[in-house]
C-alpha positions, 0 to 999 in steps of 0.5 A: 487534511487527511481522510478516515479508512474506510469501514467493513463488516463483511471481510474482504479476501486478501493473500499474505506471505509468511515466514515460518519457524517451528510451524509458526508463522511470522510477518516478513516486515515487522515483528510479529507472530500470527496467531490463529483466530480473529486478531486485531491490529495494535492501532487504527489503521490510517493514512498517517500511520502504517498500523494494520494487517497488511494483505495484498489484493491478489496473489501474484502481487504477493508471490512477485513482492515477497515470494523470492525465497523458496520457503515462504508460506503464503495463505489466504485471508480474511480482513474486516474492520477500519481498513484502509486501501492501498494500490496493491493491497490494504490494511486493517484492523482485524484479519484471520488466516482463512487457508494455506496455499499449496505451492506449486513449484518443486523446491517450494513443494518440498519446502512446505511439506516439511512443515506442512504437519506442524502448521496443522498442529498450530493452526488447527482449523486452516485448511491447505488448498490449491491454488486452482481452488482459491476463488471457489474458497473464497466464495465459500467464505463470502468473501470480496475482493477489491481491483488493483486501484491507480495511485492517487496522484502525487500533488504538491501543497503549500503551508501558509508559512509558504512550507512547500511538501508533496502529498496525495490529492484529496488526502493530503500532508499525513498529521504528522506534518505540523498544521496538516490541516491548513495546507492548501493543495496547488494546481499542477504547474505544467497547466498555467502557461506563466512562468510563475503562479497568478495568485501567487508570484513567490511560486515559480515553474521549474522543469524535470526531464527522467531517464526514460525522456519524460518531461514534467514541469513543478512548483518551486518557491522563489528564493528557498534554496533546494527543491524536492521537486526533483527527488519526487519523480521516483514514485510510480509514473502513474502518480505523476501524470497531472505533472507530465508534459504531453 
């Protein structure tokens, strides 16, 4: 069970960071050079895959996720297309650099001069700007913006074969797991008051307490040794509240 992206016309405002050899500019992440111009992605982004443009929704979020190294270029960019929305950021199938962004620190300031001539020659029609000048830019463009969404909650889900994995609620086990389709999603256990699952006696409660003191109560499967109920709790705590004993 998982859900299709989402569909724009209108391009959606995002911001980048960039590693830069020879004035031009490569993604940190993966292998690939961008290219002036409209590009498109190599497949349709999904929630199963992780194909797509990345771009974060703002540029602190950048700066804090991949801006460690002083010479680092970040710009301004735009996304249309099939796309899908993550908490910080999205993905989609068609983007463009829309401007640079000036650093604003020294060494970072000093770094972006020295290659600020080549980038001019590589990307012709990209405009520098300064940071105060990002929302008016965006403006210009008719470009929106998207909030920082919370995380779907993390939920567990049962396969018919009695196959318990975890997987975001309403989207469900990624198509790469087999028979995605035909799992069921559970309702969290720490809201039953039994110590096993009403419908379903093979299901019963184990509990979890974090460093941090946070106790949290899941479903584990009678008899199947091992649990990655206790590996789970790492994601954000915000994904895990439907879990959490209040």
């Amino acid at each position: 069970m998982s859900h299709d992206p989402m569909y724009t016309e209108g391009g959606i405002a995002a911001f980048r960071c960039f590693k830069a050899s020879a004035g031009c500019l490569h993604s940190i992440a993966a292998s690939f050079t961008w290219q002036p111009g409209d590009l498109e992605a190599d497949a349709i982004p999904t929630f199963a895959n992780t194909s797509g443009f990345w771009g974060f929704k703002t540029l602190p979020e950048a700066i804090y996720q991949e801006g460690a190294d002083y010479d680092r270029v970040f710009a301004l960019t735009e996304h249309w297309g099939k796309m899908v929305e993550h908490e910080s950021g999205l993905r989609s199938q068609f983007a463009q650099i829309m401007a640079f962004i000036e650093p604003v620190r020294p060494t970072q300031l000093a770094a972006f001069a020295q290659i600020r001539q080549a980038l001019a020659r590589n990307y012709p029609d990209v405009p520098v700007i300064h940071q105060r000048d990002i929302a008016a830019k965006i403006q210009e463009l008719g470009l929106l913006t998207l909030p920082k969404a919370a995380p779907y909650p993390l939920m567990q889900w049962l396969a018919p074969d009695g196959k318990l994995v975890w997987a975001p609620e309403t989207i469900g086990p990624p198509d790469t797991v087999d028979n995605a389709d035909q799992f069921e999603m559970l309702p969290a256990a720490v809201s039953y008051p039994d110590e096993t699952h009403p419908a379903d006696q093979r299901l019963r409660k184990v509990r979890y307490e974090d460093a941090g003191g946070d106790r949290y109560v899941f479903w584990e499967l009678v008899g199947v040794e091992g649990s990655d109920a206790l590996t789970l709790v790492r994601p954000a705590a915000e994904s895990m509240y439907r879990h959490r004993v209040q």
